[in-house]
N, C-alpha and C positions, 0 to 999 in steps of 0.2 A: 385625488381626482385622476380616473385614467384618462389614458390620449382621446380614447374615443369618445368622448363624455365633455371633452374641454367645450367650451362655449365658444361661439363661432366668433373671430377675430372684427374687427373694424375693418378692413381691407377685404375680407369673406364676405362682412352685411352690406359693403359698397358693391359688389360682385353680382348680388343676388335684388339688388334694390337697383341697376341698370336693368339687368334682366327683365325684373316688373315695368320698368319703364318702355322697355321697348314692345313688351304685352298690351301695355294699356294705349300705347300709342295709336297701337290697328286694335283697340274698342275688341281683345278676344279676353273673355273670363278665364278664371282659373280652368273651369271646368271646360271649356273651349278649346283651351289650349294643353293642357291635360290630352283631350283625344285626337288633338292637331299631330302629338308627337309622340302618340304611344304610352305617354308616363299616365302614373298614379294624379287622382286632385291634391293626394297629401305631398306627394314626391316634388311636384312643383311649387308648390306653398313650403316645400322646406329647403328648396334650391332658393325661393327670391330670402327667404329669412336667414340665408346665411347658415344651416344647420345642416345642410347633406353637401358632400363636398361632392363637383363635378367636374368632368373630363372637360380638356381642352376641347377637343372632336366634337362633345354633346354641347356647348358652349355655341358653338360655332354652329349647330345643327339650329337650334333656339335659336339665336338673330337671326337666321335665314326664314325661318320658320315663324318668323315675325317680320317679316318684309324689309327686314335692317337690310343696306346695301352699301352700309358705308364700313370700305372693309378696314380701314384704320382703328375705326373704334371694335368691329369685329377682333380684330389681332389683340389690341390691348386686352379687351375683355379674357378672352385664350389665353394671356398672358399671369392674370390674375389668380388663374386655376391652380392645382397642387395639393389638394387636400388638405389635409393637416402639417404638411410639411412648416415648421416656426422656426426660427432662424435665435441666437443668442437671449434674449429677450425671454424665452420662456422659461430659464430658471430663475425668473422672479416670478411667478403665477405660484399665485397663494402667497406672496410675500407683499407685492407693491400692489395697486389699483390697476383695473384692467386697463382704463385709458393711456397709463404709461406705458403699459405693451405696444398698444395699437399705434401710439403715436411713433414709437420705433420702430414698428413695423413699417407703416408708410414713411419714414423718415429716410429708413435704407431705401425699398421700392420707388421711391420717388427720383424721378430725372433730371432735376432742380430746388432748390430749397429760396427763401426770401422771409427775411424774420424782421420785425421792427418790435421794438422795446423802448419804454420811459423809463421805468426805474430799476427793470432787472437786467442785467445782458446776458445775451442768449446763451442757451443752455447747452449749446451746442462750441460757445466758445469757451465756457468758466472751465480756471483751473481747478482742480480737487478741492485746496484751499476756499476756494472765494465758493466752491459751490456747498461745502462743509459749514461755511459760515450763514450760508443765507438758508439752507435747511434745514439746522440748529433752531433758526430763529418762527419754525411756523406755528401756527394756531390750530391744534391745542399741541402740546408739546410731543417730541416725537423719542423713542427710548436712544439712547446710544445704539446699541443694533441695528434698531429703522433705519435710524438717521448714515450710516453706514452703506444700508441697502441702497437707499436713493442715493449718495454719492457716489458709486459703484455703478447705478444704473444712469446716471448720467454721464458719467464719465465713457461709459460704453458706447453710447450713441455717438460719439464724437467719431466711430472706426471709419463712418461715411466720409469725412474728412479724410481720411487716410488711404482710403483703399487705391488698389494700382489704378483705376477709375474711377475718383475723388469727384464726389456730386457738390455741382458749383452752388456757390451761397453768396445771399447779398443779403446783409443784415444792416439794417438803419437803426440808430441806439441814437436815442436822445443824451445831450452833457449831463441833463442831472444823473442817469446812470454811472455817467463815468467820475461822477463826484461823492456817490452814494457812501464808497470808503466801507463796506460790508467787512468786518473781520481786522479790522485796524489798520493803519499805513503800509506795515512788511507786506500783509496776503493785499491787499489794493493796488499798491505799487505792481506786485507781481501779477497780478491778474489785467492792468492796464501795458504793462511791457509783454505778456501770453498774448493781448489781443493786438498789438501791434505786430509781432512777428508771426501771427496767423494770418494779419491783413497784407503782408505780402506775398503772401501764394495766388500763386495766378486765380484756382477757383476760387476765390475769398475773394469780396469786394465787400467792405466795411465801411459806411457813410455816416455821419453824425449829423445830428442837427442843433447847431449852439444855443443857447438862451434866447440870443438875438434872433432867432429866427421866428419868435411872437408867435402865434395860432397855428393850431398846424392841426389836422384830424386824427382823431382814434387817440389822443394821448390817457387814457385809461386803461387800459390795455395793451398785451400784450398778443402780436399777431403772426399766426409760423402758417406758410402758405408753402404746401409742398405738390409740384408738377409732378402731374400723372404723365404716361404714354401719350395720352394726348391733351387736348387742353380739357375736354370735358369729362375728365377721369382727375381733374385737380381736387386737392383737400386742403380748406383752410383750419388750422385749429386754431378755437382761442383761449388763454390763459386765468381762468376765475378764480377766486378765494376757494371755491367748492369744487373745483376741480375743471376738467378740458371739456369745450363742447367742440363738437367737430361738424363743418358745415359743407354740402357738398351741392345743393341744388344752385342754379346756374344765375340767376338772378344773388343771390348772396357772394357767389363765387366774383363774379361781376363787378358789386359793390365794392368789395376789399382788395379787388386787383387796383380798381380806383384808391379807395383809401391808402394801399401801397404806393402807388405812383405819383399820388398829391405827396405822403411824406416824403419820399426819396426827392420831391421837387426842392422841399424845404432844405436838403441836406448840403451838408457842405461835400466837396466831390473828392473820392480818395485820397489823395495827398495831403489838403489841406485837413482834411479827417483826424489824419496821420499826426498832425502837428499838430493838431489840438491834444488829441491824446499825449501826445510827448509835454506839453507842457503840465497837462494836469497830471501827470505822475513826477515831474521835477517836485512840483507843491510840496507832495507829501513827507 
């Protein structure tokens, strides 16, 4: 596949699906706005669909050009731009599924991160080990090699943790995660003592929620809510057996800020986190 040819990214079709938004908003058609700003009716139908890559300048020319006045979201949008420019992640294309590009792509892009999990822990904190054990294990089975690629590309995504500007993370994991034992006691222990010396970096705030804490929302799932430039440029994804749905409209966005903020109600508050985890890795 050439460069030119790649399929427009999740972060491009969000680019191009505000755009639309801000069109539909002042009620102008494709064809309306098309000669509002000079372009083609195809050029613009391939700017909202994420398939022609466009300037900052033109970006910005479009929300004026639709009565947008709020220049916060202006800027972010300008910020989204870059063409084809792809960051690490693209030497998996053609090897892993497009959503795990995309979810790394906004993973880095993103200003903030917030994960909550029941039975897996987040992907963003497993060591190699623990995350080699639980990828072994998917439906339908995956070759040695696959199974390779995806622990490499998971382990990648963890660089947002690292960089000289380390994007802050609050991740809520339910006990039974931390009791799951994925990979036997050695890679368990080690992946419960990883996540305790990640949950003392200042950007790292790790919360648990114990047995005792009875009902709590969304425990089916797995939820990674990652902050755009602003708040209406957020991305939640979420975790399915068939793979990542990614949700971006503002009523959903909305809901799961909620479902985040009920579970982190339920959690126990970092310290005490701490010592829980310390004890269930004494068990093993």
């Amino acid at each position: 596949m050439t460069r030119k040819n790649l399929p427009p990214s999740m972060r491009q079709r969000r680019l191009g699906a505000e755009l639309r938004r801000l069109r539909e908003q002042v009620d102008l058609s494709v064809t309306k706005a098309a000669a509002l700003l000079g372009f083609s009716q195809p050029q613009v139908s391939s700017i909202e669909t994420g398939r022609f890559a466009v300037s900052a300048e033109r970006v910005r020319t479009m929300a004026r050009s639709y009565s947008c006045t709020d220049e916060a979201l202006i800027d972010a949008l300008a910020e989204m731009t870059g063409g084809r420019t792809r960051g690490w992640w693209e030497q998996y294309r053609d090897i892993l599924p497009p959503d795990t590009l995309d979810l790394a792509e906004l993973e880095y892009h993103a200003t903030g991160l917030r994960t909550a999990s029941v039975i897996h822990l987040p992907g963003l904190l497993q060591t190699r080990a623990h995350a080699h054990a639980v990828i072994s294990a998917v439906v339908p089975a995956l070759a040695p090699y696959e199974v390779e690629h995806w622990v490499s590309h998971r382990i990648k995504r963890q660089v947002v943790l690292y960089d000289e500007n380390p994007t802050p993370l609050t991740t809520i994991i339910h006990e039974a995660a931390l009791r799951m034992g994925f990979g036997g006691p050695e890679v368990a222990r080690g992946q419960l003592e990883n996540l305790l010396t990640m949950s003392e970096r200042k950007h790292i705030t790790v919360l648990v929620i114990p047995f005792g804490a009875g009902t709590f929302p969304s425990s089916g799932q797995g939820i990674h809510h990652m902050a755009g430039a602003i708040p209406a440029l957020d991305t939640v994804q979420l975790d399915t057996d068939h793979g990542s749905a990614f949700l971006d409209n503002q009523p959903q966005l909305a809901m799961y800020q909620t479902i985040l903020d009920r579970m982190e109600s339920c959690s126990l508050k970092p310290a005490k986190s701490r010592d829980l985890i310390r004890r269930i890795a004494a068990d093993l």
